[in-house]
N, C-alpha and C positions, 0 to 999 in steps of 0.2 A: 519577507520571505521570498526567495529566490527561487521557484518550483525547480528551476534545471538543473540541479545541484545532481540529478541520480543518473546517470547517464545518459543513455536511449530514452529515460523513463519523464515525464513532464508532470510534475504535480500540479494539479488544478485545482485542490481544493483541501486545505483540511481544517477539521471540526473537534474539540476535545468538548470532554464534559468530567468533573469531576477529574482532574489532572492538567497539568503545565503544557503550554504549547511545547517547548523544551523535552519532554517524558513524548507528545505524540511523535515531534521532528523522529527522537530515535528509534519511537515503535514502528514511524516508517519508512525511514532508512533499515531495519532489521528485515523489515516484509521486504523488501527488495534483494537485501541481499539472499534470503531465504528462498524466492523466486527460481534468481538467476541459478544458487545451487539442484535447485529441482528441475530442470528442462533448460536453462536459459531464458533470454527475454520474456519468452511466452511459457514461462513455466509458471508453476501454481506452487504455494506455500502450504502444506498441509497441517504442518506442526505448530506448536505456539510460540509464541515470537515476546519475547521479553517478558512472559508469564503471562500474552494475552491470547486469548483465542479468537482467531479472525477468518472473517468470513465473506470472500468475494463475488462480486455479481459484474460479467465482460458484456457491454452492449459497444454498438455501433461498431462491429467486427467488420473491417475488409482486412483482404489477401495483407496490407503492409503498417495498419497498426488498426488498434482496438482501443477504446474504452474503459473503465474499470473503477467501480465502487468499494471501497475495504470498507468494512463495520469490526475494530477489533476491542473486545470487551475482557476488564478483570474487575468482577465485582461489580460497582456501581459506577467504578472507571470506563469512558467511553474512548476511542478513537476513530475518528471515521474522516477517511482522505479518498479521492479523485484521484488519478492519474492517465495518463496517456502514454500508449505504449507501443513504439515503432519499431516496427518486427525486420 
């Protein structure tokens, strides 16, 4: 897996549970573009993203990129991916 695939955005990390690496790549490729619709780079995804409901946590915040945890859940299905985000 190639994290730099999303732009600005550098995935570092991702996690499925109960579903395909294949089903998370696109739940997180959706949260990004979902993102960039909502504010740009440093925008937030409110809505649910390929029928999952996800939920972000930004550490190591400076002025030109941040950090970021996704946890996105349907069901018993899990997805939870890292990224790096250069503002």
């Amino acid at each position: 897996m190639n994290g730099r695939g999303l732009g600005p955005t550098y995935l570092t990390k991702l996690s499925v549970t109960r579903t395909s690496c294949r089903t998370g790549l696109r739940v997180v490729r959706a949260y990004y573009r979902c993102r960039v619709r909502n504010g740009g780079r440093d925008g937030r995804c409110r809505s649910r993203v390929l029928t999952y409901r996800c939920t972000e946590r930004r550490f190591n915040t400076i002025s030109t990129q941040f950090d970021a945890r996704v946890t996105c859940s349907k069901g018993s299905a899990r997805v939870l991916h890292t990224y790096t985000q250069f503002t």
